[in-house]
C-alpha positions in Angstrom: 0.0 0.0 0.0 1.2 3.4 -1.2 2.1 5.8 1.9 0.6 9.1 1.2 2.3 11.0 3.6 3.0 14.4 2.5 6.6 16.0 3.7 7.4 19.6 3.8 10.9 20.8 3.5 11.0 24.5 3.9 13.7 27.4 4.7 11.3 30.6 4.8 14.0 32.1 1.7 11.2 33.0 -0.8 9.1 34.1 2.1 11.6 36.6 3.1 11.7 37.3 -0.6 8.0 37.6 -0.4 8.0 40.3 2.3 10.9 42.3 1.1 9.0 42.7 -2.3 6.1 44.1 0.1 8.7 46.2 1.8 9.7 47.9 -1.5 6.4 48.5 -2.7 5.6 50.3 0.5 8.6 52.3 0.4 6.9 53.3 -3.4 3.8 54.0 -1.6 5.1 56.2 0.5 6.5 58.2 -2.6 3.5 58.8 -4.1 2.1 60.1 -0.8 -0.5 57.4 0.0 -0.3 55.6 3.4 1.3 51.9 3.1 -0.8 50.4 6.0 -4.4 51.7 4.2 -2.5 50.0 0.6 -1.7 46.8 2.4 -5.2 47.0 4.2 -7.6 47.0 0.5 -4.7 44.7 -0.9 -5.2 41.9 1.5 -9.1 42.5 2.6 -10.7 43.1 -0.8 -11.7 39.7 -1.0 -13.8 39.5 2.0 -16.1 41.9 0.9 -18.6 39.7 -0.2 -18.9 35.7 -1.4 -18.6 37.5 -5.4 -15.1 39.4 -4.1 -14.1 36.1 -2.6 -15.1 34.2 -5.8 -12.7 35.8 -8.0 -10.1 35.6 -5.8 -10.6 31.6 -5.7 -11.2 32.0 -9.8 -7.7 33.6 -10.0 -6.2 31.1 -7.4 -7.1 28.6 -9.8 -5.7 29.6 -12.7 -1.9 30.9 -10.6 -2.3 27.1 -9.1 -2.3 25.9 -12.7 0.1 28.5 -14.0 2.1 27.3 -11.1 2.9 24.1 -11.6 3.5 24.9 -15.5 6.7 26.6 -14.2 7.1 24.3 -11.2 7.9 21.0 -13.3 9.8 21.8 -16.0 11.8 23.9 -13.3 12.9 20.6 -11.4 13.8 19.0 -14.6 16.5 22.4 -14.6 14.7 24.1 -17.0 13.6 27.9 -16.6 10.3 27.6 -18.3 8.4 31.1 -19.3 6.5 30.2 -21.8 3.4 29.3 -20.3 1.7 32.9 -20.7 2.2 32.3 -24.5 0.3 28.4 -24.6 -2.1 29.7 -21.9 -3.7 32.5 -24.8 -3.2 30.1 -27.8 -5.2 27.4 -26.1 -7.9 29.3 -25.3 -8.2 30.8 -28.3 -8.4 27.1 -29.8 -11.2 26.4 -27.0 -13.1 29.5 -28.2 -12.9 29.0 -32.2 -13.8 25.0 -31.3 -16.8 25.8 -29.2 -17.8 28.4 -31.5 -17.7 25.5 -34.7 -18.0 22.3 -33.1 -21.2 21.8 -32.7 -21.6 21.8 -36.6 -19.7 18.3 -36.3 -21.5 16.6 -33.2 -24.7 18.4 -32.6 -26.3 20.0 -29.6 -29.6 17.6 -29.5 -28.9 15.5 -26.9 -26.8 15.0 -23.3 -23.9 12.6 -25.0 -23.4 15.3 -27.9 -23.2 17.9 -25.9 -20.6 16.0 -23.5 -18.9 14.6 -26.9 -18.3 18.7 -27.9 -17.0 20.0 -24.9 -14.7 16.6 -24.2 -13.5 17.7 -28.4 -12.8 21.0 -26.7 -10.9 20.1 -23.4 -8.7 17.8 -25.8 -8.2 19.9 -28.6 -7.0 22.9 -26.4 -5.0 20.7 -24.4 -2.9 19.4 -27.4 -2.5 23.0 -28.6 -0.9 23.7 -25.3 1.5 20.9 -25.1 2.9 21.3 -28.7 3.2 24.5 -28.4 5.3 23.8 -25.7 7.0 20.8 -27.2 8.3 23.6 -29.6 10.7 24.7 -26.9 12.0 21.3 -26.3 12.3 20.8 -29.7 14.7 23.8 -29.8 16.9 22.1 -26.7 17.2 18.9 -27.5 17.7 19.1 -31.5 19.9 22.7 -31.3 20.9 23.3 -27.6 19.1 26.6 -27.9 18.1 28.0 -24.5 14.6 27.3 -23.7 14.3 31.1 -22.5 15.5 32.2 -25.7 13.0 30.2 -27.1 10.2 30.4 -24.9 10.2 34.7 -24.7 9.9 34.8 -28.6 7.3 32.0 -28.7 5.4 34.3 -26.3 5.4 37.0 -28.7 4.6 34.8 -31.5 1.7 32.5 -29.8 0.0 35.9 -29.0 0.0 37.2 -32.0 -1.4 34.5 -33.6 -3.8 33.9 -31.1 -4.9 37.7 -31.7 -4.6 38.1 -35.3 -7.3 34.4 -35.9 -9.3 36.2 -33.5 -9.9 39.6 -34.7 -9.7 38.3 -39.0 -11.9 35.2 -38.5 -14.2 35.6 -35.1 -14.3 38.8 -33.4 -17.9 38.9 -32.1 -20.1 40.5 -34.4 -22.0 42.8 -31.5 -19.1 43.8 -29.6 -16.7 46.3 -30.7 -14.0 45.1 -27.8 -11.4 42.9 -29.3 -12.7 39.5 -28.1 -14.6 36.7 -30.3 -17.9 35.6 -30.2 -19.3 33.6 -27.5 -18.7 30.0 -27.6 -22.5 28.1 -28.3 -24.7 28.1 -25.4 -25.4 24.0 -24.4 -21.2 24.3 -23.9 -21.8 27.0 -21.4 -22.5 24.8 -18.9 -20.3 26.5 -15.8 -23.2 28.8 -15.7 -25.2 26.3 -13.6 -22.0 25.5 -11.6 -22.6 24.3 -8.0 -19.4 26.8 -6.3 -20.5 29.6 -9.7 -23.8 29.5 -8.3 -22.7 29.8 -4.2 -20.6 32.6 -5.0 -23.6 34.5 -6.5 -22.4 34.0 -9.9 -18.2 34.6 -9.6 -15.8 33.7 -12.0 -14.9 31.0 -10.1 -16.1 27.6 -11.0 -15.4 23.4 -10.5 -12.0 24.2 -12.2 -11.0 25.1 -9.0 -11.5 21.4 -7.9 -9.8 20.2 -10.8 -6.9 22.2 -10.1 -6.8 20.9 -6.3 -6.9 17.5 -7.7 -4.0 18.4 -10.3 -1.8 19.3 -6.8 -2.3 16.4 -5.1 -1.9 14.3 -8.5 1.6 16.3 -9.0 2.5 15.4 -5.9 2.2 11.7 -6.3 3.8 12.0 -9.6 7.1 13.7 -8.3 7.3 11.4 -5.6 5.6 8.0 -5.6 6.3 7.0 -9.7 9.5 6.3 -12.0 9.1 8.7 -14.7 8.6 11.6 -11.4 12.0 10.6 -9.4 14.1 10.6 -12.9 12.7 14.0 -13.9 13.8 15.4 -10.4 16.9 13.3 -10.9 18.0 14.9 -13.8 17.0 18.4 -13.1 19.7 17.8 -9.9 22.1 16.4 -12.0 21.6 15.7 -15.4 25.2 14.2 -16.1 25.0 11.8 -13.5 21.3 10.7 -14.5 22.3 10.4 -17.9 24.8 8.1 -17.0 22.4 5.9 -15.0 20.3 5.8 -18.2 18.1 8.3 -18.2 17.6 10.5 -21.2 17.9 13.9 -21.1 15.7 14.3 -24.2 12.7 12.1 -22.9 13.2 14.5 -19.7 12.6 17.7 -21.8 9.4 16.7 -23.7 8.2 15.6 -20.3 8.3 18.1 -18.3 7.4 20.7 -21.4 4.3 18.5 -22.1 3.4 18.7 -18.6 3.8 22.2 -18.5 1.7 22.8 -21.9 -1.0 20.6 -20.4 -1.3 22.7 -17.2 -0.7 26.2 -19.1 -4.2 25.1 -21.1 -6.3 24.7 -18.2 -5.6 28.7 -17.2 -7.0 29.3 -21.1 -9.6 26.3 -20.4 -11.1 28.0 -17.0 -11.2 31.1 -19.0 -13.3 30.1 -21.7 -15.1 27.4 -20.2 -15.6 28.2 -16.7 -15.5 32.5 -16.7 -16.4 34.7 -19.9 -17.0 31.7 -22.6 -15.2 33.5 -25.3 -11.1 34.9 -25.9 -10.9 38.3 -25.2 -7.7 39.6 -26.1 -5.8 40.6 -23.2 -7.6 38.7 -20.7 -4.3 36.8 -18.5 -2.5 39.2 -16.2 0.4 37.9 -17.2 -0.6 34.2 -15.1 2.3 32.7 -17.0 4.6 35.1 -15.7 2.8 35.3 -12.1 3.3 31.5 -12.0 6.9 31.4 -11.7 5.9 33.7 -8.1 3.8 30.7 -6.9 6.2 27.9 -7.2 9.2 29.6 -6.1 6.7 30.7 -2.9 5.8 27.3 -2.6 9.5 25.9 -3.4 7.9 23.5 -6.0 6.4 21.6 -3.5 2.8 21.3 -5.1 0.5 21.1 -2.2 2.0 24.1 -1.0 1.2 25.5 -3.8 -2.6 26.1 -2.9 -1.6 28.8 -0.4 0.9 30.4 -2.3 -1.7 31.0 -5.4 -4.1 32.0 -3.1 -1.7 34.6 -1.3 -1.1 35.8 -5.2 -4.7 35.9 -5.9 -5.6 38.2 -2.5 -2.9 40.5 -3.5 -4.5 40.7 -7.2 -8.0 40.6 -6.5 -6.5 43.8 -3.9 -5.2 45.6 -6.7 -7.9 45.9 -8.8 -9.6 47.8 -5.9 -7.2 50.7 -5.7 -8.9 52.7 -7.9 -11.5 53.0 -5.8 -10.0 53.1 -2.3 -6.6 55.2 -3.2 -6.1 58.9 -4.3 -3.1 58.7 -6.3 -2.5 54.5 -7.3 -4.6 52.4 -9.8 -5.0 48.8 -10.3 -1.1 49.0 -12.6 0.5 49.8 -9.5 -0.3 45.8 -9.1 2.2 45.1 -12.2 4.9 47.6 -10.2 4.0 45.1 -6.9 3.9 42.1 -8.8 7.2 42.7 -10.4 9.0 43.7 -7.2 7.7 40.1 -5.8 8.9 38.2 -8.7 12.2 39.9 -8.2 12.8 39.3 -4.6 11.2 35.9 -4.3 13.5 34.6 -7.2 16.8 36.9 -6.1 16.3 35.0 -2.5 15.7 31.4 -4.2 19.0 32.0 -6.3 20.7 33.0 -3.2 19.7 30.2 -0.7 20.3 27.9 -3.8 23.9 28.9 -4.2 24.3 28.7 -1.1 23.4 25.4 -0.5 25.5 24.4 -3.2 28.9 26.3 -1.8 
């Protein structure tokens, strides 16, 4: 029987990170003459306003959880993966144009079609999202090219795409936003959602327990099967697991796979679960925010549902100060944001070469 014991390992460096990120920003609020403790004060209570405020902060949990462990995998394997913001809007672009068209193939007139349309969805988007990240493994195993080399160009390039099929082929006809049309209405089923409907209609929705599930899944990956150990093998020390027989190249797809799978269930809540169409614009940079929540949670992916959740109180916050501050708006949460990705990675690298000294 299969011990499922979960261990914790943890130094506190990315916390200190964490809070010296918060330090700086305050030392910016001071500068533009607002008072830190009300800033930290709408940044960290927004969400208890009401059960929709604590909704979207559970909505954007999910999708930093996801975003998460896109970074947190291929990271163990040694690789610095920031493409996931790119595969996160190309997939859900591909979930929008398929739920806009793919009822024409399996019909809407009864239960198993419908279920048939929206599993064609799900799959479709998926696969978008993992070769769009196999691209970047392509790249390092085949021409040693660096896969953040790689990865900050495919960013630019998925986007792009993502906008131009979009606004050429299926911008909504009764919108003048740049966003397509909604995707047909028996695969809007998130509408009727059990948590939707108890948070009075939030974004959130049963993604959220899919992404729970995808933590505790993670975990048992990493730590309980074969392919798991040899990625976190090789990602310790890839000469020495190389010459135990594992391949480098079957590490790379893996974890990039992995990583393009959970980058498409961000797009996937999106489009399924919140606004049922692609609007252009509509990730705050999760792919980017990601990289926050597993350094926060030092990979560990059960720790990860607090650290996305400590992201998504801070972002739900942010959108508030427009409201609750004279002189910040809701972009002094990319200045905030940034500062924390800074710092929580500056302390990782530290404590990390330190441990190896």
């Amino acid at each position: 029987m299969v011990s499922m014991k979960i261990k914790i390992n943890y130094d506190f460096s990315s916390v200190i990170g964490f809070f010296i990120g918060v330090a700086l920003s305050s030392i910016l609020v001071i500068i533009f003459k607002e008072n830190p403790s009300d800033v930290l004060k709408v940044l960290s209570g927004s969400f208890l306003q009401s059960k929709f405020d604590l909704g979207l902060t559970l909505f954007y949990t999910t999708c930093f959880l996801f975003a998460g462990l896109a970074f947190s995998i291929p990271f163990k394997a040694g690789l610095f993966h920031i493409g996931a913001e790119g595969q996160i809007i190309i997939s859900a672009m591909v979930a929008a144009v398929m739920g806009q068209t793919v009822f024409k193939v399996f019909g809407v007139e009864s239960a198993w079609q419908v279920a048939l349309g929206i599993l064609s969805i799900v799959a479709v988007s998926v696969m978008t999202g993992i070769i769009s990240a196999q691209i970047i493994a392509v790249f390092k195993v085949f021409k040693q090219s660096h896969e953040v080399v790689v990865a900050i160009m495919l960013n630019f390039i998925l986007t792009a795409l993502a906008t131009y099929v979009v606004l050429h082929f299926y911008q909504n006809p009764e919108s003048q936003n740049p966003e397509s049309g909604l995707i047909h209405a028996s695969y809007q089923n998130f509408k009727g959602d059990f948590i939707k409907t108890y948070f009075d209609q939030s974004a959130v929705s049963s993604f959220l327990i899919v992404a729970i599930m995808t933590s505790f899944a993670v975990w048992f990956f990493e730590n309980k099967t074969r392919w798991g150990l040899e990625l976190k093998a090789y990602g310790e020390n890839p000469t020495a697991a190389e010459r135990m027989g594992i391949s480098g190249a079957k590490i790379n797809f893996l974890a990039l796979g992995l990583a393009g799978l959970f980058s498409a269930f961000v797009g996937l809540t999106e489009v399924l679960g919140n606004s049922y169409q692609f609007k252009v614009g509509f990730s705050p940079s999760y792919g980017f925010l990601g990289i926050v929540v597993a350094l926060l949670a030092q990979g560990h992916p059960v720790g990860m549902l607090v650290s996305a959740f400590i992201m998504a109180v801070l972002h739900k916050g942010a959108s508030d100060l427009d409201l609750e501050t004279q002189h910040l708006t809701r972009d002094f949460s990319k200045v905030l944001q940034s500062l924390i990705i800074f710092c929580v990675a500056g302390a990782y690298y530290i404590n990390y070469k330190r441990k190896k000294s």
